[in-house]
NUFI-90040 format. One record per atom (N, C-alpha, C): x, y, z; atom name; residue in three letters; chain. Coordinates in pm, whole numbers, plus 50000, padded with zeros to 5 digits. Each point is the difference from the previous one (the first is absolute). Layout:
N
((X,Y,Z),'CA','ala','A'),
...
***
This chain:
144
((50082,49880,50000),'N','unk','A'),
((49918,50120,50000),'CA','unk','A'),
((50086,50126,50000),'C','unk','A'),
((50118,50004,50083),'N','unk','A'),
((50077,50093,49980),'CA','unk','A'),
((50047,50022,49878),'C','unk','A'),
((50038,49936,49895),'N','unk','A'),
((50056,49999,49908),'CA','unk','A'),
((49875,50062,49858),'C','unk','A'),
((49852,50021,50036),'N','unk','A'),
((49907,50025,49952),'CA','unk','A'),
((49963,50170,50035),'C','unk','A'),
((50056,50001,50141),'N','unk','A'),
((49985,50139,50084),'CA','unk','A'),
((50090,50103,49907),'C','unk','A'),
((50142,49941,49996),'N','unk','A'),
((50101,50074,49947),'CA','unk','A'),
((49969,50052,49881),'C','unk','A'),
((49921,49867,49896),'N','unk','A'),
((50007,50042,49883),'CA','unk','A'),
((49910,50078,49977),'C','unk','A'),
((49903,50035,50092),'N','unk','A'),
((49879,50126,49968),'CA','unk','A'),
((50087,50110,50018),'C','unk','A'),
((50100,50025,50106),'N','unk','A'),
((50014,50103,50026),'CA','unk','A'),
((50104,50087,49916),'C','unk','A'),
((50051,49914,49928),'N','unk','A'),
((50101,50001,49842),'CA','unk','A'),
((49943,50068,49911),'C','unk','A'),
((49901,49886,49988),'N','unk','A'),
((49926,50029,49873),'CA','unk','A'),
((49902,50188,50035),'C','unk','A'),
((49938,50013,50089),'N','unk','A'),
((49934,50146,49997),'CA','unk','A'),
((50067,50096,50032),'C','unk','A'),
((50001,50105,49961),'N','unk','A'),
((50075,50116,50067),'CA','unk','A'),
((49916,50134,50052),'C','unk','A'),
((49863,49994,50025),'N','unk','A'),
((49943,50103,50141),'CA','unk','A'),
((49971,49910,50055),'C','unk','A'),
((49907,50086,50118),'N','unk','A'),
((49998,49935,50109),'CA','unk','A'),
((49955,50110,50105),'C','unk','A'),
((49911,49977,50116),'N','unk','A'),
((49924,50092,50046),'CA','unk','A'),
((50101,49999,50179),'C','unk','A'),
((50068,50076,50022),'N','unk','A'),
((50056,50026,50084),'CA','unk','A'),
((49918,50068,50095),'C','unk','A'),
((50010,49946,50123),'N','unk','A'),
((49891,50027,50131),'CA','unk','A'),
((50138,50021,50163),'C','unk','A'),
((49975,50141,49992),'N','unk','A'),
((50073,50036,50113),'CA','unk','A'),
((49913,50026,50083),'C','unk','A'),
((50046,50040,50159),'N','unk','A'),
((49933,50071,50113),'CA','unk','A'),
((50104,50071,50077),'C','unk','A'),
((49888,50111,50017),'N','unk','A'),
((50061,50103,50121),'CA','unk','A'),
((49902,50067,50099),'C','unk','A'),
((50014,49987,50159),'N','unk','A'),
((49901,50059,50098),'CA','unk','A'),
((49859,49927,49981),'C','unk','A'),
((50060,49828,49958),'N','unk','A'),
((49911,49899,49984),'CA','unk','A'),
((49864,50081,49850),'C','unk','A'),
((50048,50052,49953),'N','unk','A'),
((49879,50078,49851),'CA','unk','A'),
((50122,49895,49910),'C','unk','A'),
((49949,49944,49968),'N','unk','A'),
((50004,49890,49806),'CA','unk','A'),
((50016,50087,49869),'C','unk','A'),
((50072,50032,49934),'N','unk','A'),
((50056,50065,49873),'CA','unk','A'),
((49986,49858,49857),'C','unk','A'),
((49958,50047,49947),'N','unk','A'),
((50053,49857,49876),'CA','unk','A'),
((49995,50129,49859),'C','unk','A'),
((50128,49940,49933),'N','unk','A'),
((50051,50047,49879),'CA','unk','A'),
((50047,49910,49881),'C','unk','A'),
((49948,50030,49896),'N','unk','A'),
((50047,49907,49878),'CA','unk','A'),
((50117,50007,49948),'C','unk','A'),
((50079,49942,50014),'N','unk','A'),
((50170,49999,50009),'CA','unk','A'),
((50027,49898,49836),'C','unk','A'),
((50126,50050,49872),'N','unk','A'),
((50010,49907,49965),'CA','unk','A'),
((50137,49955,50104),'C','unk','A'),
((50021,49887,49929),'N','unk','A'),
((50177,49930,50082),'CA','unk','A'),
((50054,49890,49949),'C','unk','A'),
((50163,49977,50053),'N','unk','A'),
((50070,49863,49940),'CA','unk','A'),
((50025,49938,50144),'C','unk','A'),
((50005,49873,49952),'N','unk','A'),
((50042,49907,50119),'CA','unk','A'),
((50164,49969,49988),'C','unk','A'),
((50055,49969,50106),'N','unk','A'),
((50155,49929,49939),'CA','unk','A'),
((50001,49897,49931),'C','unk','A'),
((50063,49936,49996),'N','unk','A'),
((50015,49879,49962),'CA','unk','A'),
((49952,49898,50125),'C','unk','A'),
((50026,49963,50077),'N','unk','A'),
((49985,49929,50105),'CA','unk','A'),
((49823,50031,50029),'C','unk','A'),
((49980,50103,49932),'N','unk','A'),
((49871,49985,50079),'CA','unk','A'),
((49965,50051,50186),'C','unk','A'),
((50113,50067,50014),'N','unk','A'),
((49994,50069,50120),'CA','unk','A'),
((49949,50114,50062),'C','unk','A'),
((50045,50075,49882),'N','unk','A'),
((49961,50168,50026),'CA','unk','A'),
((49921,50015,49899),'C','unk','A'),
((49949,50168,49990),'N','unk','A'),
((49919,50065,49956),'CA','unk','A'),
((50055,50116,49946),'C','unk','A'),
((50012,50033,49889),'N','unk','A'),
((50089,50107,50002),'CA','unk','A'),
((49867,50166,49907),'C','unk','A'),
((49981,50083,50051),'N','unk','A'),
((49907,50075,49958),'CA','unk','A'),
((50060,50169,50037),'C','unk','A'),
((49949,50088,49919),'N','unk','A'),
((50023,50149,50003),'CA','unk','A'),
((49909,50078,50097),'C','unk','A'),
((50035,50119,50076),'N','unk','A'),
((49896,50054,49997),'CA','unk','A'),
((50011,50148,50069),'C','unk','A'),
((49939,50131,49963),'N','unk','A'),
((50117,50117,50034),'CA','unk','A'),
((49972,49999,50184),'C','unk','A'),
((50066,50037,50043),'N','unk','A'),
((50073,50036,50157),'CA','unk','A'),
((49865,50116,50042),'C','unk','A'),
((49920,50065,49965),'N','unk','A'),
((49899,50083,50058),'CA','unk','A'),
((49845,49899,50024),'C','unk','A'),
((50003,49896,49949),'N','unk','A'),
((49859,49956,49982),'CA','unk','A'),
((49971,49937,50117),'C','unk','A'),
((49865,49956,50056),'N','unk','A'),
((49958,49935,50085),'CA','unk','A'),
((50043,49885,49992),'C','unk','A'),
((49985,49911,49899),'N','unk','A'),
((50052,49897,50092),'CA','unk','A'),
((50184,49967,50016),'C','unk','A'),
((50078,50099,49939),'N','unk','A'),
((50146,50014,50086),'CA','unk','A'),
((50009,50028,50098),'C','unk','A'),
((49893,50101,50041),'N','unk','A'),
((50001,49998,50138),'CA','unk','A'),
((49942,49895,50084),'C','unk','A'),
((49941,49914,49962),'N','unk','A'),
((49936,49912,50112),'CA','unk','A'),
((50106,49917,49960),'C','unk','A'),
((50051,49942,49920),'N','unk','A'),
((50114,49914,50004),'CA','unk','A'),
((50122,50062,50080),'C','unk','A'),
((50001,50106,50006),'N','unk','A'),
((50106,50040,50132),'CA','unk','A'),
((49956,49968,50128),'C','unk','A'),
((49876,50049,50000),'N','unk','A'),
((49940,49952,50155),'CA','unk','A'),
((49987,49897,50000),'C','unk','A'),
((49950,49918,49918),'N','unk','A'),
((49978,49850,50051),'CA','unk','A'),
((50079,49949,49840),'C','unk','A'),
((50068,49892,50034),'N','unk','A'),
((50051,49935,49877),'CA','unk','A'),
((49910,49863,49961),'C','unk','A'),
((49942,49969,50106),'N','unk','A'),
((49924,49858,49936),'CA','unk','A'),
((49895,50040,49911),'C','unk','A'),
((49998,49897,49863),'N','unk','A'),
((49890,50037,49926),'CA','unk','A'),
((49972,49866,49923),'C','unk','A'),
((49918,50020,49935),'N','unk','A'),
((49903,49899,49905),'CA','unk','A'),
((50013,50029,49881),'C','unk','A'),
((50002,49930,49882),'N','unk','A'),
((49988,50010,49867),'CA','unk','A'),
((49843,49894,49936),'C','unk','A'),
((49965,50064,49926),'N','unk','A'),
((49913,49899,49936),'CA','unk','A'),
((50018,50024,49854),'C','unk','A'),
((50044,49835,49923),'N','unk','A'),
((49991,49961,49834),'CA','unk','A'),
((49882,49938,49975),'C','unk','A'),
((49914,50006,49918),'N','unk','A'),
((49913,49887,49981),'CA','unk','A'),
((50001,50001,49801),'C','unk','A'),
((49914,49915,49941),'N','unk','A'),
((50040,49963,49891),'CA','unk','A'),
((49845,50053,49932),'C','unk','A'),
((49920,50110,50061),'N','unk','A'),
((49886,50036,49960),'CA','unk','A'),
((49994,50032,49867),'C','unk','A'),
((49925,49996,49914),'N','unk','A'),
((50022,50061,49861),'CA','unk','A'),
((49836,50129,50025),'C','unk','A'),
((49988,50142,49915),'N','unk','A'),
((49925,50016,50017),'CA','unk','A'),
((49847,49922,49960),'C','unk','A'),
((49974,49917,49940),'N','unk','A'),
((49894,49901,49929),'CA','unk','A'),
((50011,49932,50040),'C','unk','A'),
((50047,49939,50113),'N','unk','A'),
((50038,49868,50043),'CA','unk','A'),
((49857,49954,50102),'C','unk','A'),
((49972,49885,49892),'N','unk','A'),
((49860,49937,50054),'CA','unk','A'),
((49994,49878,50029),'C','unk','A'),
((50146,49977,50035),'N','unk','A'),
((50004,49888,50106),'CA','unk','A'),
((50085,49996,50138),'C','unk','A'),
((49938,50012,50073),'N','unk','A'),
((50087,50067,50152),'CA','unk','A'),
((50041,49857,50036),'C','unk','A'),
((49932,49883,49974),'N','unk','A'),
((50037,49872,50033),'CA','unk','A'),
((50185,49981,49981),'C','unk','A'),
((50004,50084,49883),'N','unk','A'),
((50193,49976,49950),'CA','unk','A'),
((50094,50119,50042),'C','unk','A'),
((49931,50097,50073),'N','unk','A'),
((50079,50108,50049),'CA','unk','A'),
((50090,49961,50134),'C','unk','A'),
((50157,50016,49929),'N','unk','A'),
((50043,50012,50142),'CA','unk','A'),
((50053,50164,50043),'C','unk','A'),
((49982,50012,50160),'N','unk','A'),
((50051,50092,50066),'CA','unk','A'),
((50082,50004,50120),'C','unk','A'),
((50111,50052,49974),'N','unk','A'),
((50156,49954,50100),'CA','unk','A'),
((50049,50158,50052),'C','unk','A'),
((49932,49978,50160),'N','unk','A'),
((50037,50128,50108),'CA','unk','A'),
((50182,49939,49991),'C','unk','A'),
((50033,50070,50023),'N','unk','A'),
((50145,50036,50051),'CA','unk','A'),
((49999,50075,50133),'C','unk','A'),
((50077,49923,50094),'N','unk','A'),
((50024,50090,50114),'CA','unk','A'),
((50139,50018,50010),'C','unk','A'),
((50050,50083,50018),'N','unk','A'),
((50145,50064,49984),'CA','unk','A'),
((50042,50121,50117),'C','unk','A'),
((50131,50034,49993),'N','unk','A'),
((50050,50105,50068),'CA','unk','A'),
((50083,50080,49895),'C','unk','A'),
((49919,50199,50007),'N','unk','A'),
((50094,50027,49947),'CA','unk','A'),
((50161,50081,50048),'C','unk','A'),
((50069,49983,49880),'N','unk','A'),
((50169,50031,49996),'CA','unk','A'),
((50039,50078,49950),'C','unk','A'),
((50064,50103,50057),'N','unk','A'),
((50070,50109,49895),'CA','unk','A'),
((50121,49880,49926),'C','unk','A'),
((50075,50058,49901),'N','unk','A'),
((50110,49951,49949),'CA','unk','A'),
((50097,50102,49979),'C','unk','A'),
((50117,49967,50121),'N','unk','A'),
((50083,50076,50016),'CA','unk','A'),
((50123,49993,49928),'C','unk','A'),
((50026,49872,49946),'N','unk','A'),
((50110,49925,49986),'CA','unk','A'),
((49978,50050,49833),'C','unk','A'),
((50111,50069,49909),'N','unk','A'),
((49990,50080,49882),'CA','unk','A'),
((49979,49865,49906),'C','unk','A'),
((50072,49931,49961),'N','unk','A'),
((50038,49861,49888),'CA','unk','A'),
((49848,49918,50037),'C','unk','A'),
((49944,49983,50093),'N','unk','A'),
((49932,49956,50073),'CA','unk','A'),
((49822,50102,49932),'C','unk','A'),
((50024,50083,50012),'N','unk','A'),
((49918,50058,49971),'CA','unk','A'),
((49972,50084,49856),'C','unk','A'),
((50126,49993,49930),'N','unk','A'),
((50027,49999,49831),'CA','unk','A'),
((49922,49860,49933),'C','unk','A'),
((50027,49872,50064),'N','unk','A'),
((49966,49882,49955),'CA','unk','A'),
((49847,50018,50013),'C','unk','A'),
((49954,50045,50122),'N','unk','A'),
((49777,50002,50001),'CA','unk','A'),
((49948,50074,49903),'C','unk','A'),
((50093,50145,49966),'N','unk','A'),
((49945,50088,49986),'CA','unk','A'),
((50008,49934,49800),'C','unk','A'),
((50111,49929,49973),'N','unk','A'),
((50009,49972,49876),'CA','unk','A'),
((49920,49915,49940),'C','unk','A'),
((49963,49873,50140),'N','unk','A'),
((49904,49895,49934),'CA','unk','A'),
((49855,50066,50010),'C','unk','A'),
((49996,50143,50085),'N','unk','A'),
((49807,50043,49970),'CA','unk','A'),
((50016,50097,49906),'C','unk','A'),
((50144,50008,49941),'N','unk','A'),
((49963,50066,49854),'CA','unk','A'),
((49986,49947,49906),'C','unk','A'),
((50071,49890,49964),'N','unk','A'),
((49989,49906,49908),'CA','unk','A'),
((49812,49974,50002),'C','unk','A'),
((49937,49967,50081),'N','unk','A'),
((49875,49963,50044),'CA','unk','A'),
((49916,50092,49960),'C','unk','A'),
((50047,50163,50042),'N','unk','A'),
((49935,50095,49986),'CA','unk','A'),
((50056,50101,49931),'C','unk','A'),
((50027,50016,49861),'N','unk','A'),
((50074,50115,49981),'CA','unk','A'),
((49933,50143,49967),'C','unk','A'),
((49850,50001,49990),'N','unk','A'),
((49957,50106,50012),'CA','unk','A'),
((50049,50102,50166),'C','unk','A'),
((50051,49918,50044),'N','unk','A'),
((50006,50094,50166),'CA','unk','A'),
((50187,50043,50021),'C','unk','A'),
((50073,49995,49894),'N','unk','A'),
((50096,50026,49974),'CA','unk','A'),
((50043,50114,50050),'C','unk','A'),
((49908,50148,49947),'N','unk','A'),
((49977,50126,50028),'CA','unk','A'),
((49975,50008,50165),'C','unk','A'),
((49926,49948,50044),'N','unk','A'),
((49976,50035,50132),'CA','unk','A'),
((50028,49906,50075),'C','unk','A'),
((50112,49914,49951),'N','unk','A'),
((50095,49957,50093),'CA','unk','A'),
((50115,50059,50019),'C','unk','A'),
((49994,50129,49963),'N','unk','A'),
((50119,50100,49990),'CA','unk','A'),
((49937,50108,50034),'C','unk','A'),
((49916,50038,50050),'N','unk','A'),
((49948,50073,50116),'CA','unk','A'),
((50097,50016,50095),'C','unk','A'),
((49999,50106,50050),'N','unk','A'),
((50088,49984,50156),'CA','unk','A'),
((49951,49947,50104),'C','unk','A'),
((49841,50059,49982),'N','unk','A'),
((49894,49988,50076),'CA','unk','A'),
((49963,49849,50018),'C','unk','A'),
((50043,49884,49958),'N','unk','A'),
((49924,49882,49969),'CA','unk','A'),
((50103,49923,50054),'C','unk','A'),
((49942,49876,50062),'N','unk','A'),
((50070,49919,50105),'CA','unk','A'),
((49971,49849,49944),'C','unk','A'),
((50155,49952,49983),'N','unk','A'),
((49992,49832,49928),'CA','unk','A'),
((49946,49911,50196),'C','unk','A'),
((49852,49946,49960),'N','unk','A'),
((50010,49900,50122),'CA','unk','A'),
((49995,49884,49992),'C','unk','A'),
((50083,49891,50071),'N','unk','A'),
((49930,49903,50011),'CA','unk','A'),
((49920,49922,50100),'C','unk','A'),
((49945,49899,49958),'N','unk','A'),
((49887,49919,50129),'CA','unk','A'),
((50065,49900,49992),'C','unk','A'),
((50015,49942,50152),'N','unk','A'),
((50102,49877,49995),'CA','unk','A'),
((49901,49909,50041),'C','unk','A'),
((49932,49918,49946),'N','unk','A'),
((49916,49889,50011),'CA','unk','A'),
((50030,49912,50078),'C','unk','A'),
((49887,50007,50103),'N','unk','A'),
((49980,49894,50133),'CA','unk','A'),
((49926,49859,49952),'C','unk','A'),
((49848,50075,49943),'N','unk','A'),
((49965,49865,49933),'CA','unk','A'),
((49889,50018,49911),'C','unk','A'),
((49925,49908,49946),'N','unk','A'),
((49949,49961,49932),'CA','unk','A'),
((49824,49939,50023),'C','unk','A'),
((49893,50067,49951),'N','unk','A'),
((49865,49939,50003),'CA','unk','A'),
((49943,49966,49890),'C','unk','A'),
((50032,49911,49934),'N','unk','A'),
((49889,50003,49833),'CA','unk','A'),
((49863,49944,50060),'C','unk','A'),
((49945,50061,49915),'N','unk','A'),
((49837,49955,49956),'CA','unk','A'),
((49966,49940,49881),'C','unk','A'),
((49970,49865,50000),'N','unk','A'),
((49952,50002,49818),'CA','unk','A'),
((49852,49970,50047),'C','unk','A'),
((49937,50078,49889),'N','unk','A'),
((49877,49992,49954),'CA','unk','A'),
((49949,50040,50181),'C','unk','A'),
((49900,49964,50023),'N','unk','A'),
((49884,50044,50102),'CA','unk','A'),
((50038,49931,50147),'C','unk','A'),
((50071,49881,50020),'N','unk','A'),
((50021,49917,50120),'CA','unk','A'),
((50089,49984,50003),'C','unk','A'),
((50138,49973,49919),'N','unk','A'),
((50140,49925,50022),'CA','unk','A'),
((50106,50060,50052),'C','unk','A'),
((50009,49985,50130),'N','unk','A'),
((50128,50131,50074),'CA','unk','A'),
((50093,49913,49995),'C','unk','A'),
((50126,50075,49975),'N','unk','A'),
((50145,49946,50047),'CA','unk','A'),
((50093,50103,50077),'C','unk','A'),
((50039,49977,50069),'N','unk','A'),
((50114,50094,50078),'CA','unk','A'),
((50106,49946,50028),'C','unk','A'),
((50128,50072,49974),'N','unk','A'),
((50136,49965,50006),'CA','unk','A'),
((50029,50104,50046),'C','unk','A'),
((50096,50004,50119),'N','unk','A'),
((50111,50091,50080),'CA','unk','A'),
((50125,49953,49945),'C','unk','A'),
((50048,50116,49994),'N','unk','A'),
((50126,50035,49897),'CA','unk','A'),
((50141,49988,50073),'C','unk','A'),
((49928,50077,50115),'N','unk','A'),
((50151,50093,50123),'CA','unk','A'),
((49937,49868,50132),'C','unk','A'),
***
């Protein structure tokens, strides 16, 4: 199942990012790349917005992928995979050349405003894992 988890999270690149701060819930449509390993999360986003700030205050957060199409008239085959994670600045330069290169490759419309001053490379270091397929089938894997 892990090996099914990973490959969703390869294969899509948004994803609905769900922070908190002073216990109030934020969620934002984020695109992003994964590493290789399937560990982290690697996503943009400028340094003034709400939820940078609640990721300062609180770093634990949630991601949700699911495989919805808009016409999609069979929910029986939909899967949807929360991510629970912690986020990470990336301090380390080579380290953070390598994220910032594989969510361009991924994303190169965001090229421009990844050269913002204003805009902050983050990543989510993945704890674990909830898929859903279709209406009943849970799986959960802890990561850390």
């Amino acid at each position: 199942m892990l090996e099914k988890i990973k490959a969703l999270v390869q294969e899509k690149d948004s994803c609905v990012l769900a922070t908190a701060a002073n216990v109030v819930p934020h969620c934002s449509l984020m695109s992003y790349a994964a590493d290789e390993a399937t560990l982290e999360i690697y996503m943009l986003t400028q340094r003034q917005t709400k939820k940078y700030r609640n990721l300062l205050a609180n770093p634990e957060v949630s991601l949700l992928i699911d495989t919805r199409s808009g016409n999609s008239r069979q929910p029986q085959e939909t899967m949807a995979l929360t991510i629970n994670g912690i986020f990470q600045k990336i301090s380390e330069e080579s380290r953070r050349e390598k994220a910032l290169k594989r969510l361009l490759v991924r994303h190169p419309h965001l090229k421009t405003f990844a050269q913002d001053p204003d805009v902050e490379l983050i990543a989510i270091r993945i704890r674990s894992f909830q898929l859903l397929e279709g209406l009943t089938a849970s799986y959960f894997i802890a990561v850390d």
